[in-house]
N, C-alpha and C positions, 0 to 999 in steps of 0.2 A: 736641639730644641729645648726650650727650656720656659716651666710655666710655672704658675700658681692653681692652674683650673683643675679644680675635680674629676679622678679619675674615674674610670669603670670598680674601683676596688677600694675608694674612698672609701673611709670610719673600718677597714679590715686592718683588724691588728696581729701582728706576727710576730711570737719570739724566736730567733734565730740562733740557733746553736751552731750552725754548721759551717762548716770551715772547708779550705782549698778548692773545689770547684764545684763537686756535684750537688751541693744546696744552694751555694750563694750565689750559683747562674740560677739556678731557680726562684730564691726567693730574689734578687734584682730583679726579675721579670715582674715580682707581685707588685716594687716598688716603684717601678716603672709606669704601671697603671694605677697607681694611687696608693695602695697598701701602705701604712702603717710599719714597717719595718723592724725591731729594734734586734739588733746584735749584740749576742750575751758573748762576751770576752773573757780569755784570761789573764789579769793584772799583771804587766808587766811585757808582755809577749804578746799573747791578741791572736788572732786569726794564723794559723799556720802559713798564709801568703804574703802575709805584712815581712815574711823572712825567708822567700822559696830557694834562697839559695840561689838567686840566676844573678845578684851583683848590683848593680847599676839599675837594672829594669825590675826591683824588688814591687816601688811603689805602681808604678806599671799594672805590676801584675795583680796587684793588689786593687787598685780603682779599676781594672778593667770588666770586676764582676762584685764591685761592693759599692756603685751609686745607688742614689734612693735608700740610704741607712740611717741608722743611728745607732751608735756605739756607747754600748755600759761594758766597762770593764768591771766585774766581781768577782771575790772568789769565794767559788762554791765547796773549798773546803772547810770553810765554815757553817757552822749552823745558820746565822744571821743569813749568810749568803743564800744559801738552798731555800730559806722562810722567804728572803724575799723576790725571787725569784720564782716560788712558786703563788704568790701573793701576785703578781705579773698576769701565770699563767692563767690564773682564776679570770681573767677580764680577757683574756688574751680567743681569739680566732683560730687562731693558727699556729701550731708550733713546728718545727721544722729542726732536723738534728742529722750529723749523715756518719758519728760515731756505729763501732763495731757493734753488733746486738749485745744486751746487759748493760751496758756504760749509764747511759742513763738511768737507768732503775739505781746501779750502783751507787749514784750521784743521789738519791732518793728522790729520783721524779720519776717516779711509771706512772705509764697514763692511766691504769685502771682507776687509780687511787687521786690523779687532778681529775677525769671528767666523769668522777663521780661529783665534784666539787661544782666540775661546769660543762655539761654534758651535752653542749654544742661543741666541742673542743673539735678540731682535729689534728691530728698527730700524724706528722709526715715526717716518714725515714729513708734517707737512703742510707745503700751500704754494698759490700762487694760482691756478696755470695747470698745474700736473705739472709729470713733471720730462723729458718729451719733448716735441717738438715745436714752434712757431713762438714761441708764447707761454710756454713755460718758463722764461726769464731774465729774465719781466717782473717787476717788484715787486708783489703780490698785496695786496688789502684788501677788507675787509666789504661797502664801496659798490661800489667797481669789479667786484665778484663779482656783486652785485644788475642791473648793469646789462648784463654783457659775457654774463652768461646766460638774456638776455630775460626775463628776471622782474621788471625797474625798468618796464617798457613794458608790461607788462599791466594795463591799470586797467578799471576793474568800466563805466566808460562813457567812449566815445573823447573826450568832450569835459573830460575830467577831466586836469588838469597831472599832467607827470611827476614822480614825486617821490620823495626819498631815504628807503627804510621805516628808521625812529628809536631802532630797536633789532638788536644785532648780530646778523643771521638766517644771515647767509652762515657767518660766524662758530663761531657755535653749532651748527648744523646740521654741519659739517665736524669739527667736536670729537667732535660723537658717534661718528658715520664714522668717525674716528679711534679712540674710546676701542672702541669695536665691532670691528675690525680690530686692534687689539691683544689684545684677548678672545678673537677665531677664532685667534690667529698660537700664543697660550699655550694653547688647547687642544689645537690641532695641534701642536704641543711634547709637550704629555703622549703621544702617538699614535706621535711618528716622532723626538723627538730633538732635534730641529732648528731653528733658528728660522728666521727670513725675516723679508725688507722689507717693511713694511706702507707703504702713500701712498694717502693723499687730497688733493683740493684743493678749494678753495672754488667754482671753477668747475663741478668735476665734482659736486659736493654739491647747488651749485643747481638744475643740470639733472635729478639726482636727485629733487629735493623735488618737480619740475613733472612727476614719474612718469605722471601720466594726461594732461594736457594734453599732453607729447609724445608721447603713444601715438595719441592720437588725433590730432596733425598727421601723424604718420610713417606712419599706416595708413591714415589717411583723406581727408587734407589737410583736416581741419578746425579749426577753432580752440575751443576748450572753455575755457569762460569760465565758472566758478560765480558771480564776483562781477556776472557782467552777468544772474543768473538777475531776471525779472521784480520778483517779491516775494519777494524776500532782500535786504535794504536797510538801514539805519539810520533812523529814525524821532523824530522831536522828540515829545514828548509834554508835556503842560503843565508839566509839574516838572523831566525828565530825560529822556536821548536810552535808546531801547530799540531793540535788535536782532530784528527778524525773518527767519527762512529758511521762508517760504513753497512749502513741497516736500514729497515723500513724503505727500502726501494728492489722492484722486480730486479734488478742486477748492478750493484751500486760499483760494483769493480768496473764494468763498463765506464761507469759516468766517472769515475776517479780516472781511468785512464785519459777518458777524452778532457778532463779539467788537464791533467798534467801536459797533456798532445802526443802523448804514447800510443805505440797501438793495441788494441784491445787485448789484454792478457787473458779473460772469461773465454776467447775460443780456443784456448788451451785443455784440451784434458785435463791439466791436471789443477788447472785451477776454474774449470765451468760448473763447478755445485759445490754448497756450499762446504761438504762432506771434503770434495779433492781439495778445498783451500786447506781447511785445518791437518789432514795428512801434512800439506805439504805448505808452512805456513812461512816456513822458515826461507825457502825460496822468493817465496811471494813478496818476504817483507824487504827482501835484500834490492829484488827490483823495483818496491815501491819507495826505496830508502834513495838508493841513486837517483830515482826520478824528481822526487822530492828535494832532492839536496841544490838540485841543478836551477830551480825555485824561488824569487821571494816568497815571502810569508804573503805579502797583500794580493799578490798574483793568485797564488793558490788558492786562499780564501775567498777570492772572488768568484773565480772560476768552478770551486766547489761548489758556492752558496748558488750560483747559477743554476747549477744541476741538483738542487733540494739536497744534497749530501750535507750532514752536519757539522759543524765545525766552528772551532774559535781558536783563538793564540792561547797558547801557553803565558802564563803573566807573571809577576811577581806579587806579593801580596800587596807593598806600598803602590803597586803599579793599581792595583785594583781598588785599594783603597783613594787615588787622587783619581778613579775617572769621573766622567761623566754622569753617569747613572749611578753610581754609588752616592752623588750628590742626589739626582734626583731620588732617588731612593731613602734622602736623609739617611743615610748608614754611619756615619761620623759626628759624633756628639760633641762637644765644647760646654764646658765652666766659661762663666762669663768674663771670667777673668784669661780663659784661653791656657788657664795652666794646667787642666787636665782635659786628656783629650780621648777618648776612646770610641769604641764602635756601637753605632746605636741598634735601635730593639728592630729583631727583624720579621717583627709585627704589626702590620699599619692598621688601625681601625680610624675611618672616617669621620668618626664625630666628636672620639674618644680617644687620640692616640697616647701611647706612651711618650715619658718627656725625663727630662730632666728635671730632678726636682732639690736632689741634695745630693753635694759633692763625698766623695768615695771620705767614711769619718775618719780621725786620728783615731789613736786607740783609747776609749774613756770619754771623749768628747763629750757626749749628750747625756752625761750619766744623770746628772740635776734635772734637768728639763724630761727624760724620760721619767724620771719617779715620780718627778711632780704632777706628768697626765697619766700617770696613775693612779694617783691620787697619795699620795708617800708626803709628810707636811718637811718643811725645810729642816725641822730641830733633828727630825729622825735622818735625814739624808746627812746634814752634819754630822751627828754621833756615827753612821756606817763608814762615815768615810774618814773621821777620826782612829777609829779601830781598823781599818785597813780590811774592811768587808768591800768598799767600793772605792775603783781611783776617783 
């Protein structure tokens, strides 16, 4: 989708520091509803994702969480540079930065000392660890977040290897936090005036997402495990692997039986409660594995959905990405020109949606045009970009 029309977050202006994922899936989302965007660069290099190392799918990775931007490349090892970026910040909403705690202070931009200048500001960080405590000054990422927050070490059965989950969960998870926390900071602005320091971190995100399994170590000492539930499993079927979650039904091993036309295994000892399944799960899965196999996918899936048992196909992600409801969902964004293409916001507001509005920047692109709606007159943008303060 792609528009001109004012967002829910029109005239909101945001200076963006942050780089690789957990700000700039954040700040796109601001961009996405209107926001104002501008991405502070460093000349020559740019965003750590404009070069992630994956090859081929660099630019990829790069437009897939920097549309709705605009790119000033500066460098802030200058003085010019740091004046005039904090010359930005002074008109600026929103700032956004997801460097190690100190870095920006180092850079000489603490917030105390801009939103004494403009004291609506707010200040949004993320980072790996927070910015107190033992692990504050560590270097923060995706995996190490999965792992330092017992979430790498939970797997659905103990005999099963530890493993790095393949997509950025830490990551993403923390952007939202993040973009949600700059959403409460600008409503409380509208109320009192004021802004304040918004922080999240990837640690604190993951222990977030495991909301009930910690509630119930913390209150009960137990361990809460949905992937180790009995019959909630992956299943091979003659054509392709299907998902079932065998739950929320008085005896869902029954209905699974009679979907597959087996005979009832639940009048078994050792699998009639739910207690004899898990002793004995390893049995259980071996004859729902044979049964299963003997199976189409579409057979199965019917005869499950018949009997309320839950269930979908295992898919690949382009498989999910070309179906049906992924279209009706508008989940697939396009440049008008069709040359970049990525996944759209998976936010819908009815009156107000998020859109496409500018294509993912080159690096420096909009540095003219950004200083100029800040009011920066052309002689000054020539002389910074003579001296090599801006590309």
């Amino acid at each position: 989708m792609t528009t001109t029309t004012p967002g829910p977050l029109t005239g909101i202006r945001v200076i963006d520091f942050s780089q690789a994922m957990l700000g700039p899936a954040a700040t796109m989302s601001l961009g996405d509803f209107g926001a104002d965007v501008v991405k502070i660069e460093r000349i020559g290099r740019g965003d750590l994702s404009r070069s992630s190392g994956q090859g081929a799918v660099d630019d990829a990775v790069f437009a897939g969480m920097n549309r709705n931007k605009r790119s000033l490349a500066v460098d802030l090892r200058q003085d010019e540079g740091r004046d005039l970026v904090r010359g930005l910040i002074s008109q600026a909403d929103v700032v956004v930065s997801n460097f190690r705690p100190g870095v920006m202070e180092r850079m000489g931009l603490a917030y105390e000392e801009l939103a004494a200048e403009n004291p609506g500001l707010i200040w949004a960080c993320g980072s790996g660890y927070g910015h107190r405590g033992p692990d504050a000054g560590k270097p923060g990422q995706d995996v190490l977040a999965q792992a330092v927050s017992g979430l790498m070490a939970r797997r659905s059965r103990p005999d099963e290897p530890l493993r790095v989950y393949p997509t950025c969960l830490a990551d993403y998870t923390a952007a939202m936090h993040l973009l949600s926390g700059i959403l409460l900071a600008l409503l409380d602005r509208q109320r009192t005036g004021k802004g304040q320091v918004v922080e999240v971190s990837l640690l604190d995100s993951m222990l977030g997402m495991q909301m009930q399994e910690a509630a119930a170590w913390l209150t009960a000492g137990a361990d809460l495990n949905w992937g180790a539930m009995p019959l909630t499993a992956v299943f091979e079927t003659r054509d392709r692997p299907i998902v079932v979650v065998g739950a929320f039904r008085e005896n869902p091993l029954r209905d699974i039986c009679e979907a597959l036309g087996i005979g009832d295994l639940s009048t078994e000892p050792r699998f009639s409660t739910l207690d004899a399944m898990k002793a004995n799960v390893t049995e259980l899965r071996a004859l729902l594995d044979a049964a299963f196999r003997e199976q189409p996918s579409e057979l199965c899936l019917t005869e499950l959905t018949a009997r309320d048992i839950l269930c979908a196909p295992v898919v690949q992600m382009h498989e999910a990405l070309a179906s049906e409801q992924a279209a009706q969902n508008d989940m697939v964004w396009r440049s008008e020109d069709d040359a970049t293409v990525v996944v759209g916001s998976p936010v819908h507001l009815s009156r107000s949606p998020g859109a496409w509005r500018l294509r993912p920047p080159a690096l420096g692109a909009d540095g003219e045009a950004v200083l100029t709606d800040y009011g920066v007159d052309t002689d000054t943008v020539s002389r910074l970009r003579a001296n090599g303060v801006i590309a």
